[in-house]
N, C-alpha and C positions, 0 to 999 in steps of 0.2 A: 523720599521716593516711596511711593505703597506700590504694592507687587499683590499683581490678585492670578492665582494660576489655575487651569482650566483644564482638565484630564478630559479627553473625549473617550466616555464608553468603557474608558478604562477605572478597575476600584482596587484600594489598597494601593495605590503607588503615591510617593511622595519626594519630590526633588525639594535638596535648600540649593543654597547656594553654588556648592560645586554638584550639582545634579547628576550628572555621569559617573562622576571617580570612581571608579573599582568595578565597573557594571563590566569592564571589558576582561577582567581577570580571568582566564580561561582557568577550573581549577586542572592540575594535570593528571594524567589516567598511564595508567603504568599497567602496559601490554607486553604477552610472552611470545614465545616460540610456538607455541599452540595457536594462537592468535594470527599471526604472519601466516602460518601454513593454509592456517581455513581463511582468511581473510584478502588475498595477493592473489597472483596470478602468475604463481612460481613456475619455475623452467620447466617443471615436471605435468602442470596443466598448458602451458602457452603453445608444445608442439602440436596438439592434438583437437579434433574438432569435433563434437559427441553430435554423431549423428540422430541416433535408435535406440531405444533402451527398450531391452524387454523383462519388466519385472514378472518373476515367477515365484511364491511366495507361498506358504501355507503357516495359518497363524491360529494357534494353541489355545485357546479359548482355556481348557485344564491348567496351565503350566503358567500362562501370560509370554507365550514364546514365537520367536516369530523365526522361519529357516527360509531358504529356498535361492536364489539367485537372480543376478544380473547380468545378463549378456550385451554388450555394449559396442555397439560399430560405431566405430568413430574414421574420419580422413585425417592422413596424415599432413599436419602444413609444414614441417621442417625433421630431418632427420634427427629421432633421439630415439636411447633404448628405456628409458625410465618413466611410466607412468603413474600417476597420484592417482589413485581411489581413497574418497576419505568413509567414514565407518564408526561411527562415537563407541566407544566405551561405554557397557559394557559388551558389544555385538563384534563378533568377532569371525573374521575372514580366514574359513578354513580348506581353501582351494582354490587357485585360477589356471587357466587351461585358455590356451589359443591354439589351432590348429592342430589341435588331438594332445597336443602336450603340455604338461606340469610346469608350472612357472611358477619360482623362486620371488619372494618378497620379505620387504622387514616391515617395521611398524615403528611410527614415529609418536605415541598418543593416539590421536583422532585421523593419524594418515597415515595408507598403505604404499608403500614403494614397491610395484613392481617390475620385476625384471625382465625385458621382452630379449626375445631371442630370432626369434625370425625377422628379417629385414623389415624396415620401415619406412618404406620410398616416400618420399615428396609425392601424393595426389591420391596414393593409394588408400582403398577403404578396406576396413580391416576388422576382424571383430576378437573378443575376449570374451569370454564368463567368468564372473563373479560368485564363487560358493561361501555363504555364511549363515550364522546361525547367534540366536543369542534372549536375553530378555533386555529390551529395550528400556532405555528410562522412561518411568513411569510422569506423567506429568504430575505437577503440582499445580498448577495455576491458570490451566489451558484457558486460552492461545497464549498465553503471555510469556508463561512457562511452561513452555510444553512438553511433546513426546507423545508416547500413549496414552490415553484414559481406558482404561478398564473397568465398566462398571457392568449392574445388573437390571433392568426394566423394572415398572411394578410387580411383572410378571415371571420375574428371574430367570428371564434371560438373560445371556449378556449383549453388552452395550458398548461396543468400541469403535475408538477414533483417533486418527491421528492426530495433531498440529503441531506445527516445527517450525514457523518462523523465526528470523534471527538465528534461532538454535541452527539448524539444518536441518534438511532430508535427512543429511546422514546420520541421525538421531536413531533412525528404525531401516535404513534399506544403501547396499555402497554407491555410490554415485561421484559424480565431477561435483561435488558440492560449491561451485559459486556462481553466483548468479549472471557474469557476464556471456555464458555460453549455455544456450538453452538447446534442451534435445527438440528436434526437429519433428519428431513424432514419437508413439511409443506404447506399446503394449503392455496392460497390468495385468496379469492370472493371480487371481485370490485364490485361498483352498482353504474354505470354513464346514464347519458341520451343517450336517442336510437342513436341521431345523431353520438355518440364520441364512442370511441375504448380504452381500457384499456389494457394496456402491463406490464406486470410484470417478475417474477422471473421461471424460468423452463418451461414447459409445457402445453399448453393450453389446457384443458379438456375441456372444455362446455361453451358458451355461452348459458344466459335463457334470454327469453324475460319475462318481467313481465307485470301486469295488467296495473299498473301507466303508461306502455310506456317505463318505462327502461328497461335496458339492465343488467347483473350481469355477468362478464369473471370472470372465473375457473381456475385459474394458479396451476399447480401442482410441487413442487419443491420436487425432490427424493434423492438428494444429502446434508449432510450439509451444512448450510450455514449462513453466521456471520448475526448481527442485519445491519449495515447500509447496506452492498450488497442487502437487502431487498428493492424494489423500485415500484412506482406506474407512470406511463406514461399515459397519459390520452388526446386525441387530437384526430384531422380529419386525421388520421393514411390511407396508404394505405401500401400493401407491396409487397416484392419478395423474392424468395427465391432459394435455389440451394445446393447439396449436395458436403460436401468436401469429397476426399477421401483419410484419416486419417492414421495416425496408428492403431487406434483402428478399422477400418473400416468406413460407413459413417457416418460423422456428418453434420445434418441440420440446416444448417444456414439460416434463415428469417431477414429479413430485415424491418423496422417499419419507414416511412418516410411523413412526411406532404403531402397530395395532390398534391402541387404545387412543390413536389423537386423531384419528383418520376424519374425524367432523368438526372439531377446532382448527384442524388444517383446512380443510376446502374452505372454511369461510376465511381465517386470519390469511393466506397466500394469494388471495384476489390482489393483495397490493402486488404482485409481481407482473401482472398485464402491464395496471400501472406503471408501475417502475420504467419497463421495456420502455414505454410510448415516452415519458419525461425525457429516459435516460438518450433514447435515439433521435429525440429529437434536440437536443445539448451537445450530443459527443459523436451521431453518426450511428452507423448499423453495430449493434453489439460482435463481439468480433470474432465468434464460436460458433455461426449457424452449424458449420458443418461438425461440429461435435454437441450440440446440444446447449440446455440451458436444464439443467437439475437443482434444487434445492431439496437439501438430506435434514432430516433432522439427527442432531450430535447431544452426545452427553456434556457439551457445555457452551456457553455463550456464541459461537458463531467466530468466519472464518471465510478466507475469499478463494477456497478452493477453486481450477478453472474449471468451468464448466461442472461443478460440483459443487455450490456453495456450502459452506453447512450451518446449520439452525440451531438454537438453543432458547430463542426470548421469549419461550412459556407463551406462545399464541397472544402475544398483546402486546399494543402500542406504546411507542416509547423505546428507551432503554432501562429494560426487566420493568417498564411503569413508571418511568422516573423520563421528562422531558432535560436532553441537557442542555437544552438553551434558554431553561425559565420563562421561556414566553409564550409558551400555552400550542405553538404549532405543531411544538415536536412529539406531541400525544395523538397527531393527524394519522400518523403513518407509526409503522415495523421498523424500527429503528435497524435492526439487524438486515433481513430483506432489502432496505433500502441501499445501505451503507455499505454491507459485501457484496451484494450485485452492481455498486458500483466500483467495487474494484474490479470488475470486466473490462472495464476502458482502463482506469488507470492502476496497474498493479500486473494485470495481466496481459492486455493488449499492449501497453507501454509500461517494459519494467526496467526498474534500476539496473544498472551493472555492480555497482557495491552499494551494501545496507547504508553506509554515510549518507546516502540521497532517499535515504527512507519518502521523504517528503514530497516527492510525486509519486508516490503513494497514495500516502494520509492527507497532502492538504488539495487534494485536490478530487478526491472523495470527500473529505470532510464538506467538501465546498458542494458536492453533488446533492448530498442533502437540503442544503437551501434552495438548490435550483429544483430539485423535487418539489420541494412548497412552494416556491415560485409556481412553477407549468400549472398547482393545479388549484394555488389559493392567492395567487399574483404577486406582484411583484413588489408592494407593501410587506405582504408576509414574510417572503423568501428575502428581503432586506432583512428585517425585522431578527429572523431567526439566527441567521447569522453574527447578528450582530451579538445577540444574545449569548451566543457561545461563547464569547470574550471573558464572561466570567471565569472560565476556566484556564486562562494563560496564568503563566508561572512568570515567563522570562529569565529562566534561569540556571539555561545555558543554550548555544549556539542550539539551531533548527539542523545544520548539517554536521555529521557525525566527525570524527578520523575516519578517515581512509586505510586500508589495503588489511584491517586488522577486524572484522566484522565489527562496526562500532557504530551502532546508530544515533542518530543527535538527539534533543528532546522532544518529550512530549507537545511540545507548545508546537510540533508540526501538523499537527490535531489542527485545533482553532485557531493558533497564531497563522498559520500558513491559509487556513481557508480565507479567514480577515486579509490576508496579503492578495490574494486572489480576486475576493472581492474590494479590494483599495484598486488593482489594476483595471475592473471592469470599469471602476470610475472615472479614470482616469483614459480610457476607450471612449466613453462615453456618447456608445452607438450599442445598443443591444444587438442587433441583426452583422454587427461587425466579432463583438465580441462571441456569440455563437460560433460565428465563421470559425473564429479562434480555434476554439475548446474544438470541432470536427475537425477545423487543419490538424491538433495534435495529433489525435486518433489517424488521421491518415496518413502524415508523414511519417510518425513512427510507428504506422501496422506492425504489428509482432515484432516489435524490436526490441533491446536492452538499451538503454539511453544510459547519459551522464547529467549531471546539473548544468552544465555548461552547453548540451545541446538543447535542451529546454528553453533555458535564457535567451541564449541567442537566436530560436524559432520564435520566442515572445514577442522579444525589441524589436526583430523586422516586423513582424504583424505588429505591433502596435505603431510601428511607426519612431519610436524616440528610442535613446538606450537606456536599459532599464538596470545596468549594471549595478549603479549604484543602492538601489532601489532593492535588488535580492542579497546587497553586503547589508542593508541595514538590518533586514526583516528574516535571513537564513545564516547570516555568520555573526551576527550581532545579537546583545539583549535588550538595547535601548531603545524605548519609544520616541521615535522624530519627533521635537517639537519645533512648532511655529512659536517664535518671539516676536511681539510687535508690539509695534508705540503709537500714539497720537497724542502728538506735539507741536507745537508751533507753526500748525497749518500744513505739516509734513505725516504721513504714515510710513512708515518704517517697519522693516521683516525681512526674516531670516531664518535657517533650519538651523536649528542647536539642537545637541545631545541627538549625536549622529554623526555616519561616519564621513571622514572625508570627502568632498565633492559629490554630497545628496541633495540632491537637484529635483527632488520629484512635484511635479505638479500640484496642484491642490484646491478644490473650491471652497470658496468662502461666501457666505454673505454679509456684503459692506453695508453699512447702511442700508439693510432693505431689497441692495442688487445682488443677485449672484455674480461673481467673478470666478474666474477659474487666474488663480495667481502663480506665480512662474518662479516659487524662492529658490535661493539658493547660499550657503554657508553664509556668506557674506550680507552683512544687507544692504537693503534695495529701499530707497527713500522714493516715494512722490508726494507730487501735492495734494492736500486733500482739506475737506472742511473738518475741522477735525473736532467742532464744536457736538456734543455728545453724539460722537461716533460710536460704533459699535459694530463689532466683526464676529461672526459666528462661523465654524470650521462646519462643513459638509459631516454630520454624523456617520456616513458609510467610509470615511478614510481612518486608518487603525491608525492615530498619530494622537498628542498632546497640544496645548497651546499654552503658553505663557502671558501674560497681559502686562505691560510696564505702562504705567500711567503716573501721571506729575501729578 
């Protein structure tokens, strides 16, 4: 028997005989009480619903320090006296006060238990302030590992910026740190030195001059919006600005850039017209006219702040100059620009409830990029680039995280997930349905927090089949499906191996010369055929394997 095996797209991977064994070995991750608190949706977050948040803040530029408060209305959905504010270490909560009085709290780590004292009716809206103060952790790695960056311009100024994803908001300011409850709107008061400019989330209301010499920006945010999209920019800012003309009619886009970059910016930020026109015509109207469309430039790589993106990729194409799909498209565009302003649709118009679902997120911005090249260099290329990204899959470990413990899955929800994405448009295989798609999601889930299972289940009915098995293989799985087939005795024969139970997904092939679209499934499936040198070729756009058994 010769056995000749055929990886589509895929390098570095190598099955023998028992091809699967141990691919499925979850390793195991060993989570605390810290973890639970920030991670769940414990008794002390589940009575309450965070309406408003009015961040009030004045941040030390001398010290790296950051004071001021949270006042927080929220409705009551069921009677309890104990509410969670969480607050990382080392920033620390030195006063709350509801209805003119001192309220008693403890500290668990990274969560404030406080103690309410006045009634708490079923419907009633109610507010609290939040007093604290502290130095925040400094980032090391921003976004990845973040917190604050505190740097200095060429010009020595300072240069500060948030990012907190996965970490938390409550890295730098107290909040309902989890992502299934988004404040409804929400007001940010900066108070930086006269010299420097403060850029945040939505709308700039008021700048105040004050007596000390500072300065306090007024950011007005009308839209929900998750805790890390929340963001502080702080620098010798100047800007420009220019109005799109939308689907929704105009949106105002302003531009936030250092002094010294203000003509590398007007020309590198033209991709952002762009962007808009791909991005709305894929996913529907961007989904913050009424707060704005801002891109800041930030003291590091970039970030899907809403309505506040921020910038870091040195005014050129690429990532930092670097294409990550090797195929020459992805030096066309602003890799950063393109990729966080597509987290407008998916990240911030449609966000997870817990980080485990990180992945409509990433793979479905990851997947934005391609249909970028696609709208404006066709649909060769935008195949093309996608495809390319495959280099970068791992497989090595699930795409979905644990649950209830802030625990995100792997990287491969990057590329692995956009390839998943585009394996489904193939499987669609109607472009003008598939669009349909991707704006149903944008509309069904308008500013909502989703799960992985309302996604799937919004998919399978648009697409028509259920695709259940199809997100076990490719988001709880590490195994590439392969197709096994034969030709033998005037018989073709196939089947899905290395895969999970009952993976049924579609698949085009070219038989001899024909495209077919084949219907395997675990088991296999014989017909007749001339089987005198046949030859079967898989559809290059499906992220799966093939096997070849020939006598």
């Amino acid at each position: 028997m010769k056995k000749q095996f055929c990886l589509i797209f895929i390098s570095f991977v190598i099955f023998n005989g028992t091809k699967a064994q141990g691919l499925l070995e979850k390793k195991e991750e060993i989570f605390t009480r810290q973890d639970t608190l920030r991670g769940s949706v414990t008794k002390e977050r589940a009575w309450w619903d965070v309406k408003n948040y009015h961040l009030d803040i004045k941040v030390n530029t001398a010290d790296s320090t950051i004071s001021g408060s949270n006042t927080i209305k929220y409705q009551v959905l069921q009677e309890y006296k104990t509410m969670q504010i969480d607050l990382q270490n080392p920033m620390q909560i030195y006063k709350v006060i509801q209805d003119g009085t001192t309220l008693k709290y403890s500290r668990e780590g990274n969560a404030f238990f406080i103690e309410l004292i006045a009634p708490q009716t079923k419907g009633a809206v109610k507010e609290l302030t939040v007093f604290y103060v502290g130095k925040p952790k400094v980032a090391v790695n921003p976004p990845w590992d973040g917190g604050i960056t505190w740097k200095k311009d060429n010009n020595g100024n300072p240069f500060i910026a948030s990012s907190c994803q996965g970490l938390g908001a409550s890295v730098w300011w107290p909040n309902k740190d989890h992502m299934y409850d988004e404040v409804e709107n929400m007001l940010i008061s900066v108070n930086v030195p006269k010299n420097l400019t403060n850029v945040s989330n939505g709308r700039l209301l008021s700048v105040k001059q004050l007596k000390d010499g500072t300065k306090t920006y007024n950011w007005y945010v009308s839209n929900p919006i998750n805790n890390y999209g929340v963001n502080i920019n702080i620098g010798d800012y100047v800007s420009f600005s220019e109005k799109y003309k939308g689907e929704k009619g105009d949106l105002d886009c302003t531009y936030y850039v250092l002094r010294d970059n203000l003509a590398k910016a007007k020309k590198q930020f033209q991709d952002v017209p762009k962007m808009l026109k791909a991005f709305e015509h894929w996913f529907g109207p961007y989904p913050f006219y009424e707060d704005s469309y801002k891109l800041v430039e930030a003291p590091y790589l970039g970030m899907e702040h809403q309505s506040s993106v921020t910038y870091g990729n040195k005014f050129q194409n690429g990532y930092l100059g670097r294409d990550l799909s090797g195929t020459g498209w992805g030096l066309k565009f602003d890799f950063i620009i393109i990729h966080e302003s597509g987290h407008e649709w998916f990240a911030n118009n449609i966000t997870y409830k817990d980080i485990a679902d990180m992945w409509i997120h990433e793979s479905f911005t990851n997947y934005s990029e391609s249909l970028f090249v696609e709208y404006y260099y066709g649909k060769d290329a935008g195949f093309e680039y996608v495809r390319g990204t495959r280099k970068g899959i791992k497989n090595d470990k699930p795409i979905i995280g644990n649950y209830d413990v802030n625990n995100e899955g792997s990287g491969d929800m990057y590329p692995k997930g956009a390839n998943m994405l585009h394996t489904l448009r193939q499987i669609v295989n109607d472009d003008e349905k598939w669009r349909g798609i991707l704006r149903g999601l944008n509309s069904t889930f308008y500013h909502q927090t989703v799960t992985t299972k309302q996604i799937e289940d919004c998919l399978s009915q648009q697409v028509g089949i259920d695709l259940s098995t199809v997100f076990n293989q490719y988001l709880r799985d590490t195994r590439i499906p392969t197709l096994e087939y034969f030709f033998n005795d005037n018989q073709f024969g196939y089947r899905w191996t290395n895969c999970v139970a009952g993976f049924n997904m579609p698949v085009k092939v070219t038989l001899n010369g024909k495209e077919e679209l084949l219907q395997p499934k675990t088991e296999w499936k014989n017909v007749p055929a001339n089987t005198e040198n046949s030859k079967l070729e898989i559809d290059k756009n499906f992220y799966v394997a093939s096997f070849n058994i020939t006598e």
